[in-house]
C-alpha positions as CSV (number, residue, x, y, z in Angstrom):
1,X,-91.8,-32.4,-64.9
2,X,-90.4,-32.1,-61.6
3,X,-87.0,-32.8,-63.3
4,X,-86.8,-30.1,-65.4
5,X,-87.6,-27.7,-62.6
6,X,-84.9,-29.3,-60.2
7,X,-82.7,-28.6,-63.0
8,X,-83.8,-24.9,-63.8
9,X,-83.2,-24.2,-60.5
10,X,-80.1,-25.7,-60.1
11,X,-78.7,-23.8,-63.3
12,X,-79.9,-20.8,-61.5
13,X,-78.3,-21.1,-58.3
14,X,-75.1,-22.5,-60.5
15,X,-75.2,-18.7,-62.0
16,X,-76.1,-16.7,-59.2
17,X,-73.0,-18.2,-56.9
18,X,-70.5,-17.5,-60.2
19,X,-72.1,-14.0,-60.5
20,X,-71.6,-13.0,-56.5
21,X,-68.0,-14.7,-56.6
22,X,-67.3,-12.4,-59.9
23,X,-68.9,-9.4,-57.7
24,X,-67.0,-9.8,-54.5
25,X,-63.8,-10.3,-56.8
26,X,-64.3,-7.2,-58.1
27,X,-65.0,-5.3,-54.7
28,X,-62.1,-6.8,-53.9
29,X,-59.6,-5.7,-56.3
30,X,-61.2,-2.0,-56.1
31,X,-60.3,-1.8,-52.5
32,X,-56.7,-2.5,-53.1
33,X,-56.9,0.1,-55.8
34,X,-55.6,-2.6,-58.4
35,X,-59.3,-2.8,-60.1
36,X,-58.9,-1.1,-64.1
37,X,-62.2,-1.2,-65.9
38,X,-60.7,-0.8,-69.1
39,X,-59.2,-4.3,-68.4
40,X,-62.4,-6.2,-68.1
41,X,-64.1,-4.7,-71.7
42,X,-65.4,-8.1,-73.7
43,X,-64.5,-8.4,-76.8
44,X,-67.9,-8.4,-79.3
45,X,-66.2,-11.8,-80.8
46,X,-67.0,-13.4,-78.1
47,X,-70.8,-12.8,-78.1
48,X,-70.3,-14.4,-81.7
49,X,-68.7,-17.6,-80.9
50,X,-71.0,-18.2,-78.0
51,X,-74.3,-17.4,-80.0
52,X,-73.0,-19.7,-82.5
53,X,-72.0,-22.5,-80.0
54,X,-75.9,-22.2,-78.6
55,X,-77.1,-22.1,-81.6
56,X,-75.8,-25.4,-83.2
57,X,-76.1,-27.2,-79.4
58,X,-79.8,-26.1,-79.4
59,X,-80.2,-27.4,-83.4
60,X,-78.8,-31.4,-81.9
61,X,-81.1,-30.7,-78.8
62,X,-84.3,-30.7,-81.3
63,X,-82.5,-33.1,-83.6
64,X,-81.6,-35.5,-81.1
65,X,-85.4,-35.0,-80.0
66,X,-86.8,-37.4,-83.2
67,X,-84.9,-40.3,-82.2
68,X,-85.0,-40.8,-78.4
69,X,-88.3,-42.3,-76.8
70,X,-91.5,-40.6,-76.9
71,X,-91.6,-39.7,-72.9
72,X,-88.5,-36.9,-73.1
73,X,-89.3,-35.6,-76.6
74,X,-91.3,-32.4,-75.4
75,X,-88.8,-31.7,-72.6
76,X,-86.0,-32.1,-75.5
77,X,-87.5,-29.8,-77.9
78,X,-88.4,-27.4,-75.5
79,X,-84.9,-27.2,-74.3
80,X,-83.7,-27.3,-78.1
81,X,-86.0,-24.1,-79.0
82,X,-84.8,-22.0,-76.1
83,X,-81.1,-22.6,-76.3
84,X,-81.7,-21.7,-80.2
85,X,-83.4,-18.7,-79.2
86,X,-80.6,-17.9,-77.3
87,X,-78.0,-18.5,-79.8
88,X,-79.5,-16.3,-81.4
89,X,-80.0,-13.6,-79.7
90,X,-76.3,-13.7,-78.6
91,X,-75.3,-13.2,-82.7
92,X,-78.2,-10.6,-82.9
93,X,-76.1,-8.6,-79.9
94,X,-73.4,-9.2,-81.5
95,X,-74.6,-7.8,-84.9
96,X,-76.2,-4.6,-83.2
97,X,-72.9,-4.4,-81.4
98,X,-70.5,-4.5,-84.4
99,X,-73.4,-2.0,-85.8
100,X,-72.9,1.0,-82.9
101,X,-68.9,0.2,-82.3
102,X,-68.7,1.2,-86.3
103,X,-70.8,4.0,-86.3
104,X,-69.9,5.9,-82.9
């Protein structure tokens, strides 16, 4: 158990230095006056080919969870169902995005 938590919290910490590296980037580049917002818009495809990506990787995490031994199976499904969940999601925002981008 203390694994997965080790490895949670690594993730986190992973994300959190990317994020404040993006942010101080940014602050950055708006000091020099060379920051355009309109530059840095994401395209909704993207939000597509990631959900999809988590999606199938979290369908082999619970598939690969029936053959390996009977110790990591719970960790493996658990880790299978939430990177499903957020494949998912990610197509769902997508979906809704597509949605408002059409109708506004």
């Amino acid at each position: 158990m203390t694994d997965w938590v080790l490895i949670i919290i690594a993730a986190i910490a992973c994300y959190a230095f990317v994020a404040y590296l993006e942010h101080k980037k940014k602050l950055d580049l708006i000091d020099r006056g060379l920051w355009k917002p309109e530059e840095k818009q994401e395209k909704p495809e993207h939000k597509l080919i990631t959900g999809l990506f988590f999606s199938l990787l979290g369908a082999a995490l619970l598939f690969g969870s029936y053959f390996t031994e009977p110790g990591m199976v719970s960790g493996l499904r658990i880790s299978g169902l939430l990177t499903t969940a957020a494949g998912i999601a990610l197509v769902i925002a997508y979906i809704i995005g597509k949605r408002i981008h059409r109708s506004g």
